[in-house]
C-alpha positions in Angstrom: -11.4 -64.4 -24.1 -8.0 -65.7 -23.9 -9.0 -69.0 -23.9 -11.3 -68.5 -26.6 -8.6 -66.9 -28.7 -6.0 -69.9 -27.7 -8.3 -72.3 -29.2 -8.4 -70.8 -32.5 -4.4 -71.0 -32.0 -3.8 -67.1 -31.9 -1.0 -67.4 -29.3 0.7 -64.1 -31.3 -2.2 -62.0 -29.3 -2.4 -64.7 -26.1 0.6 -64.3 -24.8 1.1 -60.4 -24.4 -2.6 -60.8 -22.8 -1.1 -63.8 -20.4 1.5 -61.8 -19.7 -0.5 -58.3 -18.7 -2.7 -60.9 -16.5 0.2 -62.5 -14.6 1.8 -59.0 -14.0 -1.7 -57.3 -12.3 -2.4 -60.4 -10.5 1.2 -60.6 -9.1 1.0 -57.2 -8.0 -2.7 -57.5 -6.0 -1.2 -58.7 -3.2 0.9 -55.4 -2.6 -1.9 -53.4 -3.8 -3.6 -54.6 -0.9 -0.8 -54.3 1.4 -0.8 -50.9 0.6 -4.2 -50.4 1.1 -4.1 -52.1 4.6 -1.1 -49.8 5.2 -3.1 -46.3 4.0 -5.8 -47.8 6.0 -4.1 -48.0 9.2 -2.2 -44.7 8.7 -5.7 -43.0 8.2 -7.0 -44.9 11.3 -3.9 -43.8 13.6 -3.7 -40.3 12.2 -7.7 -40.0 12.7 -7.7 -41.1 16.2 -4.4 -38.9 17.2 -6.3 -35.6 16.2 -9.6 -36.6 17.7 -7.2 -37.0 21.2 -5.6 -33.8 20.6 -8.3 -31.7 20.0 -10.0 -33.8 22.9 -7.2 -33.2 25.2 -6.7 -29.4 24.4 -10.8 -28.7 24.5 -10.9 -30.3 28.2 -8.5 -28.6 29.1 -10.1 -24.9 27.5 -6.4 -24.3 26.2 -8.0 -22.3 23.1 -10.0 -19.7 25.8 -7.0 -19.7 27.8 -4.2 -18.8 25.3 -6.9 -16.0 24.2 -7.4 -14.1 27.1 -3.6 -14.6 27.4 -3.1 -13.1 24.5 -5.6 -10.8 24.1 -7.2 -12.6 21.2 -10.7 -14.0 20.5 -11.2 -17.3 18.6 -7.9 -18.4 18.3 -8.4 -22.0 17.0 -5.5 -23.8 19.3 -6.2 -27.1 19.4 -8.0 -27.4 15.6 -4.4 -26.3 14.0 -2.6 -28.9 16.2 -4.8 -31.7 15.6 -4.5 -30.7 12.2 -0.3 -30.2 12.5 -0.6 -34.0 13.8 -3.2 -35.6 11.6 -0.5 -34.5 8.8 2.8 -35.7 10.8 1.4 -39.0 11.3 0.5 -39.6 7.3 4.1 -38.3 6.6 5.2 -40.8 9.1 3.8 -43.8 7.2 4.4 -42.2 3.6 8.0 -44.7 3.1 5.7 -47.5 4.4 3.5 -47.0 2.2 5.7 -47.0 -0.8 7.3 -50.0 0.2 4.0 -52.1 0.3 3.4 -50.6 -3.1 6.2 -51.3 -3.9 7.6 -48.4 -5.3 11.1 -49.0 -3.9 12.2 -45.9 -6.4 10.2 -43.2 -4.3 11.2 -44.6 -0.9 14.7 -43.0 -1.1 13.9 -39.2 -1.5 11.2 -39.7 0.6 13.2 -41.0 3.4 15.8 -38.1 3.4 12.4 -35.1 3.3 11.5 -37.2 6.3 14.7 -37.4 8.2 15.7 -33.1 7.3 12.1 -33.0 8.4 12.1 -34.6 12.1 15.5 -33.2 12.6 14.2 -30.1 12.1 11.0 -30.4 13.8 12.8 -29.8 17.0 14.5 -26.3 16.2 10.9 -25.7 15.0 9.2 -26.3 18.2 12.0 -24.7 20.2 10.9 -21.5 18.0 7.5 -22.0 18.3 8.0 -21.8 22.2 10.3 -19.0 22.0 7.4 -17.0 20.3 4.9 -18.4 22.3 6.7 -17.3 25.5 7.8 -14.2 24.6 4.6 -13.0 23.4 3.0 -13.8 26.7 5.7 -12.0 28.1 5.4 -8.9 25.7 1.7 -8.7 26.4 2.1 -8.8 30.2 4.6 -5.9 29.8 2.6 -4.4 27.6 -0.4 -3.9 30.1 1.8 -3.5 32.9 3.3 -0.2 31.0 -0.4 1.0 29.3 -1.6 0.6 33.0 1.2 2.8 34.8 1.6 5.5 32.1 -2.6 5.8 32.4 -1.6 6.1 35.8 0.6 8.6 35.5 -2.2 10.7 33.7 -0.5 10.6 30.2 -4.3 10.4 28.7 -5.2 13.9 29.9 -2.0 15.3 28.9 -3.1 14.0 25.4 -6.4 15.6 25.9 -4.9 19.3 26.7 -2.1 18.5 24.1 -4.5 18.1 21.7 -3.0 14.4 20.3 -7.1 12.5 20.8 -8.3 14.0 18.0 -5.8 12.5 15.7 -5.1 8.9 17.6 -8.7 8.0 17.3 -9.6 5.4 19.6 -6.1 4.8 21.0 -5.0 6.0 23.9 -1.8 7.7 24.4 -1.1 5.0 27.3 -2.3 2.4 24.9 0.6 4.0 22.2 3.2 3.6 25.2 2.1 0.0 25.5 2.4 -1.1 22.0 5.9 0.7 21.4 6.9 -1.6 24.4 5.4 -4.8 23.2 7.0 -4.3 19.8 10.6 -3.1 22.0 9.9 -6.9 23.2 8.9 -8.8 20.5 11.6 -8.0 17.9 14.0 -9.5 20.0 12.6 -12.6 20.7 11.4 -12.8 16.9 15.5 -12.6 15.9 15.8 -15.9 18.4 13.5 -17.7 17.4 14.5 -17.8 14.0 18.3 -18.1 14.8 16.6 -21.1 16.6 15.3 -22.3 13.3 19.5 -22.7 11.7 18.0 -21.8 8.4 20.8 -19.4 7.9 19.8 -18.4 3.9 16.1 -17.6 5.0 16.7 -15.9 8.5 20.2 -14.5 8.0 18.8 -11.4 6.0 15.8 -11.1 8.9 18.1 -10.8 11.9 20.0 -8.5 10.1 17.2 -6.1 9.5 16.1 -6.6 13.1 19.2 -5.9 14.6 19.8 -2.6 13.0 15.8 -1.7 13.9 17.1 -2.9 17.3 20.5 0.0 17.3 18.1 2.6 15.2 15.2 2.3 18.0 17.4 4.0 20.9 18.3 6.9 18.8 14.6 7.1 17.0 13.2 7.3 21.2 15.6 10.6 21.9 15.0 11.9 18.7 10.9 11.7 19.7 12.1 12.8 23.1 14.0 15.7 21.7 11.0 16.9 19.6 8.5 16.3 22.6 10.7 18.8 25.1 11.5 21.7 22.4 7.6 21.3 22.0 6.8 21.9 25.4 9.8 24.5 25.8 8.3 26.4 22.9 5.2 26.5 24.5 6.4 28.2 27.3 8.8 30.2 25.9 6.4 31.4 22.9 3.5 32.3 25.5 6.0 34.1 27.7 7.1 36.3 23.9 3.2 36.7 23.1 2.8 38.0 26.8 6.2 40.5 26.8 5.0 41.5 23.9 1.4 42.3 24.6 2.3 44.3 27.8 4.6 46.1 25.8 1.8 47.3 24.0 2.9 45.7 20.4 -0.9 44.5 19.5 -0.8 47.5 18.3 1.7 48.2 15.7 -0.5 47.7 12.6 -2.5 51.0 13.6 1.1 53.0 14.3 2.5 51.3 11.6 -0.6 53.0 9.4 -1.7 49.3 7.9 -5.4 49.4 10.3 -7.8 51.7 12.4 -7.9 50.1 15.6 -6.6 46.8 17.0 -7.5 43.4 16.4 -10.6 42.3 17.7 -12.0 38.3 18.1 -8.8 37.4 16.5 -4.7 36.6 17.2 -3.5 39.2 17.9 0.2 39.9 16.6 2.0 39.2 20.1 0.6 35.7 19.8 1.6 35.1 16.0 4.8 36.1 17.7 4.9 33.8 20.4 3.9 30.6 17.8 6.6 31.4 15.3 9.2 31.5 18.2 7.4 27.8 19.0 7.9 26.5 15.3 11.1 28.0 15.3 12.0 25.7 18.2 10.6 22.7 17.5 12.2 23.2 13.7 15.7 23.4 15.1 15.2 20.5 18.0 13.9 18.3 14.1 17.1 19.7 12.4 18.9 18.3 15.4 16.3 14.7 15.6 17.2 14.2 11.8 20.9 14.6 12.5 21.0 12.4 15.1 19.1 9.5 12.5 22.2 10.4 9.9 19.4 11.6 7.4 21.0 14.1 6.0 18.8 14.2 3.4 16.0 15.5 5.1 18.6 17.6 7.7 19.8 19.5 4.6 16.1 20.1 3.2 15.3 21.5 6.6 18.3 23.5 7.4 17.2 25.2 4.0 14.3 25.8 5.2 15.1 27.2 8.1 17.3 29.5 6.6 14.5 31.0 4.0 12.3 31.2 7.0 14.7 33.3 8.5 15.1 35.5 5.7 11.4 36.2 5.0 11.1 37.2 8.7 14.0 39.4 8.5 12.5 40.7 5.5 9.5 41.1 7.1 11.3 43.0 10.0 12.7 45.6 7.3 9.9 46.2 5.8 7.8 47.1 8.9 10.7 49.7 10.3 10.7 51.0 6.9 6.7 51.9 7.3 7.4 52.9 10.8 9.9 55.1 9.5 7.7 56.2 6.3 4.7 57.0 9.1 7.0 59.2 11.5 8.8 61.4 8.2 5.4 61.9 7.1 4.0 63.2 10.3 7.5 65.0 10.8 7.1 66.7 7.7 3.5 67.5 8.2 4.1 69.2 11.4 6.6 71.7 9.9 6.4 74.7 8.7 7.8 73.6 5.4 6.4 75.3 2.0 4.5 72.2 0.5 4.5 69.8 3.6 2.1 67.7 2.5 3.4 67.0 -1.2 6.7 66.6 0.7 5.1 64.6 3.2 3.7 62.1 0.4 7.1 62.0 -1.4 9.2 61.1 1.8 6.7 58.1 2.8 6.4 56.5 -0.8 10.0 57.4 -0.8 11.3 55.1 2.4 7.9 52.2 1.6 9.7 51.7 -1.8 13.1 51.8 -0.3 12.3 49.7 2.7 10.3 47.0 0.5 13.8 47.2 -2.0 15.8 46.3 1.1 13.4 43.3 2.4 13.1 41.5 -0.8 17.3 41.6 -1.2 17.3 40.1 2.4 14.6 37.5 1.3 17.2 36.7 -1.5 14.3 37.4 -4.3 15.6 37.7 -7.8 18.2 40.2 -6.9 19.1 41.8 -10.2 15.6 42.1 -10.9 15.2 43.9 -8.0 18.7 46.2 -9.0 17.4 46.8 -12.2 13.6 47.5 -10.8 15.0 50.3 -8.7 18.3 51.5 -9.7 17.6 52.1 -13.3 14.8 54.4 -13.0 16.3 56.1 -10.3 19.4 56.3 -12.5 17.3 57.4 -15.9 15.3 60.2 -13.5 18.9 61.3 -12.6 20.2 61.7 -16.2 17.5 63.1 -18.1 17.6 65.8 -15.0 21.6 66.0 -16.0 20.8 66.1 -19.9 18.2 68.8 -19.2 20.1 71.4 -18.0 23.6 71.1 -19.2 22.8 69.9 -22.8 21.5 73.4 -23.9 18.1 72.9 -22.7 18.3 74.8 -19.9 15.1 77.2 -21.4 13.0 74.4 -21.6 13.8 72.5 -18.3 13.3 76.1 -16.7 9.6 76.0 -18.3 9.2 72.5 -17.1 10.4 73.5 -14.0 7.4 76.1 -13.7 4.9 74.0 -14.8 6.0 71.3 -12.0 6.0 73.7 -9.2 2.1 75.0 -10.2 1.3 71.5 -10.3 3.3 70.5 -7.1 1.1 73.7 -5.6 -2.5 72.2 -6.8 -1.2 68.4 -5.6 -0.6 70.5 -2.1 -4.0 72.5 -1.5 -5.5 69.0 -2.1 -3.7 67.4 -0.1 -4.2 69.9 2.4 -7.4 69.6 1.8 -7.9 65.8 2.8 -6.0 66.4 5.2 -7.7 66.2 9.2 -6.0 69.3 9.9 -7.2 71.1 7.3 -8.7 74.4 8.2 -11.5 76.0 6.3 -9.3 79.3 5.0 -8.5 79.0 1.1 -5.5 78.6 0.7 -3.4 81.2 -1.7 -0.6 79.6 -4.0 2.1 81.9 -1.6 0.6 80.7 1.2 0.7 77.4 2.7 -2.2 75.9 4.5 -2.4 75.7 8.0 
């Protein structure tokens, strides 16, 4: 075509083609050098990984590392033979480039290559530091799952109650992996101080050195937690025993709440006993979280703790105060007091409503609700008495009066009545019932 278009003397359009011609023919040569090159790169890098993977198969490194390891199918010698299939073809990469001649990438290319092999070194000093240390950490590991199984630490688990919620793990198997992580975390922090990549890892070792200082005091806290639960144990089933022998199963039947004890159920010695447990194992947490510094949760618990302890105190008052609104009644009752049993009504509501007044202030319920629930109707009852008989209506309160005392009478024959001493007689108005 060129010469066809010389001849009809169009050298405008010849000579741009000649010129594109003499440039891609001058540049075959290296085109071809650089194939040769890519050729020989591919051959070298081909036959490395087939001898790596060769080497590391005959030698069963894969099955090896595994059971070392305690993992199945670990590809070893694939990811090597890969790692050096790679390293070879960034070996030849400047070559390359230079039989292409493309002199402007050789220069970056060169320096990726030199920060790379001059840090392929701390890279493989890591990689040994991890490999080590996690054969290490596993040998430890079943070394301390084997002794604490030994020591029976899975039947304690059982009686403890902790299977149900581990699963399929062990409490020895627990123990194990606390100390291969104990292990591992250190030799994680070297290895990547190994690395000198001090932006990347500098942030890393400092959060694994303060999980390395937190982990002493987060194993007493556990500890501490673990012993108040067992010394609550002990201490709450000793309570719940006192307390049965002492006969207090029974206090809902003299404090008037049931009939007859409990039956096929806990019994109120051993609801004893496991509140003096929680109360234990709440203050050895309070102490756990203080010991972590976090106050945070140490303040919400203390709080707790302290409304706990004044709903049980409450709780306290109120059962004395229907103890004490039992015995008035039957005090009462057994005199020989006009109206006993009206009287006898009036005392126990009296001391239940007083008793219940007093537990809620100790629970620290809405106080002035509870001021104004029972002092200003106690206060009203008192004035309209005053107001009644000084404010010229003393007639009328003295009618009232008589109306209240037949009434109080007819409330008392039918109380007497209901009553399990209760005899058949009628009972006269003048005369109380026997």
């Amino acid at each position: 075509m060129i010469a066809a278009l010389q001849a009809l003397g169009l050298t405008i359009v010849t000579q741009p083609l000649n010129a594109l011609l003499n440039a891609i023919f001058a540049y075959i040569p290296s085109l071809i050098a650089g194939g040769v090159v890519i050729f020989i790169a591919w051959l070298v890098a081909t036959i490395l990984r087939a001898i790596v993977r060769g080497f590391l198969d005959a030698t069963k490194m894969d099955k090896r590392v595994g059971e070392a390891a305690d993992l199945k199918d670990w590809p070893l010698a694939r990811a090597i033979g890969e790692v050096v299939y790679w390293l070879v073809w960034l070996i030849f990469l400047p070559i390359i480039f230079a039989a292409l001649g493309l002199t402007a990438l050789i220069a970056p290319v060169m320096n990726l290559l030199s920060q790379l092999l001059g840090w392929i070194p701390n890279l493989i000093v890591a990689a040994l530091i991890v490999i080590v240390g996690w054969f290490i950490a596993r040998i430890v590991q079943r070394i301390a799952a084997s002794f604490f199984a030994a020591l029976g630490t899975d039947k304690l688990s059982d009686r403890v109650g902790l299977t149900k919620y581990m699963g399929k793990m062990t409490l020895s198997g627990l123990i194990g992996m606390v100390v291969f992580v104990l292990i591992m975390i250190p030799i994680i922090i070297a290895a990547l101080e190994a690395l000198n990549l001090t932006a990347l890892t500098a942030p890393l070792v400092a959060m694994l050195t303060a999980i390395m200082v937190a982990i002493p005091v987060l194993i007493v806290a556990v500890l501490v937690i673990i012993v108040a639960y067992f010394v609550g144990r002990v201490v709450g089933d000793f309570v719940a025993t006192f307390l049965a022998g002492l006969g207090f199963d029974n206090i809902l039947v003299r404090l008037g709440l049931a009939k007859e004890g409990p039956k096929g159920q806990r019994t109120p010695s051993q609801v004893v006993g496991w509140l003096v447990m929680i109360g234990i194992v709440l203050a050895a947490a309070l102490s756990a979280f203080t010991m972590l510094q976090l106050d945070p949760l140490a303040a919400l618990l203390s709080g707790f703790i302290i409304f706990a302890a004044q709903i049980i105190v409450g709780l306290l008052i109120f059962g004395v105060g229907l103890w004490l609104a039992t015995w008035a009644s039957n005090f009462v009752i057994e005199s020989n007091w006009p109206h006993k049993y009206l009287l006898a009504l009036v005392a126990r509501i009296a001391i239940i409503v007083l008793s219940l007044a007093m537990s809620l202030a100790q629970m620290g319920l809405a106080d002035s609700i509870i001021t104004l629930a029972f002092g200003v109707p106690l206060l009203g009852v008192a004035l309209a008495i005053g107001l009644a008989f000084g404010l010229g209506g003393r007639e009328t309160a003295a009618r009232q009066l008589d109306q209240w005392q037949v009434s109080m009478k007819d409330v008392d024959q039918k109380l007497a009545a209901q009553a399990p001493e209760a005899s058949t007689a009628p009972v006269t108005p003048d005369q109380p019932p026997a």
